[in-house]
N, C-alpha and C positions, 0 to 999 in steps of 0.2 A: 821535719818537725818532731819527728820521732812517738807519734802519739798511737795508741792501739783503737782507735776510734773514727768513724767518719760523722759529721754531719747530714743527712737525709734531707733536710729541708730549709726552712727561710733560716739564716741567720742576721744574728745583729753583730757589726764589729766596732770594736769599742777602742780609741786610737788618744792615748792622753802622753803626751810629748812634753819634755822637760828640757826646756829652751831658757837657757836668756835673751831679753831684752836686745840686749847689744846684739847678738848672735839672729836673730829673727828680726829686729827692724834696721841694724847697719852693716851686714855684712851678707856674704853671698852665699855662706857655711850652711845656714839652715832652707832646706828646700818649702815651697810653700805645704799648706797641710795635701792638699789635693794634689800633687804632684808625688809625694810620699802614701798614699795611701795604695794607689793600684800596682806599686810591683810588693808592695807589701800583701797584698789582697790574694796576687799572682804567685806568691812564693807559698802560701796556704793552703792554695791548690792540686788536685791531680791526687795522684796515689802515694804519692808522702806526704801530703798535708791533711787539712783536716777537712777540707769542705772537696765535694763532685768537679764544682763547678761554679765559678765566679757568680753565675747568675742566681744564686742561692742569697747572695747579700741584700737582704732586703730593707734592711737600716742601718745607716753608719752613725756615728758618735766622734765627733775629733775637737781635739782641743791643744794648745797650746798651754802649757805652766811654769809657771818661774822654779825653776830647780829648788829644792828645800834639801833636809837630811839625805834623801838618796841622792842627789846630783843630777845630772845629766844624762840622759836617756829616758826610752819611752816604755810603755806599758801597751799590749796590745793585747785585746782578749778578744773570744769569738762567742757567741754565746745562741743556742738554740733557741729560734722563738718557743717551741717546743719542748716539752723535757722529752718525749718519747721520740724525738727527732734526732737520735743517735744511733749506728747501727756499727756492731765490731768490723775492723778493716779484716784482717787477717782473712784470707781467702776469698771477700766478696769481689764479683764479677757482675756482669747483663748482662741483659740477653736482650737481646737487635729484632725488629716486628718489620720496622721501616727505616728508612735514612735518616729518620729525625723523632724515633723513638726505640726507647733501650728501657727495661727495666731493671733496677738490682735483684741482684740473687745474692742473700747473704750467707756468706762461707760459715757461719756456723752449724749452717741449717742443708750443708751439701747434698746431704741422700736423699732430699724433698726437691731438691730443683726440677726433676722433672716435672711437680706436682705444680710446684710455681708459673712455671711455664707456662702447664695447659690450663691453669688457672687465666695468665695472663694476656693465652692466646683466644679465648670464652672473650673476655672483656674488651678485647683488641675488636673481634669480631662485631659485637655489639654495640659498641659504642659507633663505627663505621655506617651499620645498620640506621643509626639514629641519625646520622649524618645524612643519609642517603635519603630518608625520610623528611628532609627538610628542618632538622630541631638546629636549633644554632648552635654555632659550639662553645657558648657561655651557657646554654641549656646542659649541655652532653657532661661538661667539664665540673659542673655542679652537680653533678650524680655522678659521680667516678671516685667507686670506694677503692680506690688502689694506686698503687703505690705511685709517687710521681714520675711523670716520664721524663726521660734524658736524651739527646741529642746526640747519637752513634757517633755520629764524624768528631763530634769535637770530642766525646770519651775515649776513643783510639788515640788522636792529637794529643793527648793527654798521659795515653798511657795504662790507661784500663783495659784490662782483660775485657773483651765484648764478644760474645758464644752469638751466631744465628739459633732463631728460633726451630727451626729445623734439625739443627744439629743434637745427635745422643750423647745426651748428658746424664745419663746416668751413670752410678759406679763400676 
């Protein structure tokens, strides 16, 4: 996709396809919209795209249009529910706690990751604590000022750099 940018959080994708008539209701040329949306969603993904992780799509938009001046093809945009839900690609990585939590470390901010870390490893810890105390984890998850958590197995599948929390990472 070529873009210097990732997505952090919920996006919305916006899918408006310029079809005819003929082409969408008599023939087999145009795939349905739902059929077209997920390798499209898929190809957005990972570390050439723009978004972590498919599961970031938190509202889609799609639509069919009768071609006008521009013709044939589609328009697909990605859009932050958030504005501050952007963070530069160029060197970001995570860092691994569990099998099914990973936080970013953004590569602009490299000579802090260890700071991030022990920051993350504070928050990792208590949050568990509260677990263990019986709070639910729609309690725990509602008080967690930090950064969203991400699913190891599937950021490695993907292709992301993933650091253990153990591991020295400093310069």
């Amino acid at each position: 996709m070529g873009a210097d940018f990732l997505f952090t959080h919920d996006v919305e994708v916006t899918l408006e396809w310029f079809a005819t008539e003929r082409d969408r209701y008599q023939t087999h040329v145009a795939a349905d919209l739902d059929n077209v949306l997920k390798p499209l969603i898929d190809a957005a993904t990972g570390p050439t795209g723009v978004m972590i992780d498919d599961n970031q799509v938190q509202s889609i938009r799609a639509s069919w249009l009768t071609p006008g001046r521009m013709g044939e093809g589609f328009v697909l945009q990605f859009d932050a529910l958030s504005r501050e839900d952007v963070a530069t690609r160029a060197g970001t990585a995570f860092v691994e706690f569990s099998a099914d939590t990973c936080y970013m470390l953004p590569g602009a901010a490299r000579e802090h990751w260890p700071s991030f870390v022990n920051g993350f490893a504070r928050f990792v810890a208590i949050k568990d604590k509260m677990r263990a105390h019986g709070i639910t984890e729609e309690v725990v998850e509602t008080m967690s000022p930090i950064a969203r958590p991400w699913h190891s197995q599937r950021l490695r599948m993907q292709g992301f750099p993933v650091h253990h929390h153990t591991a020295d990472l400093s310069l």
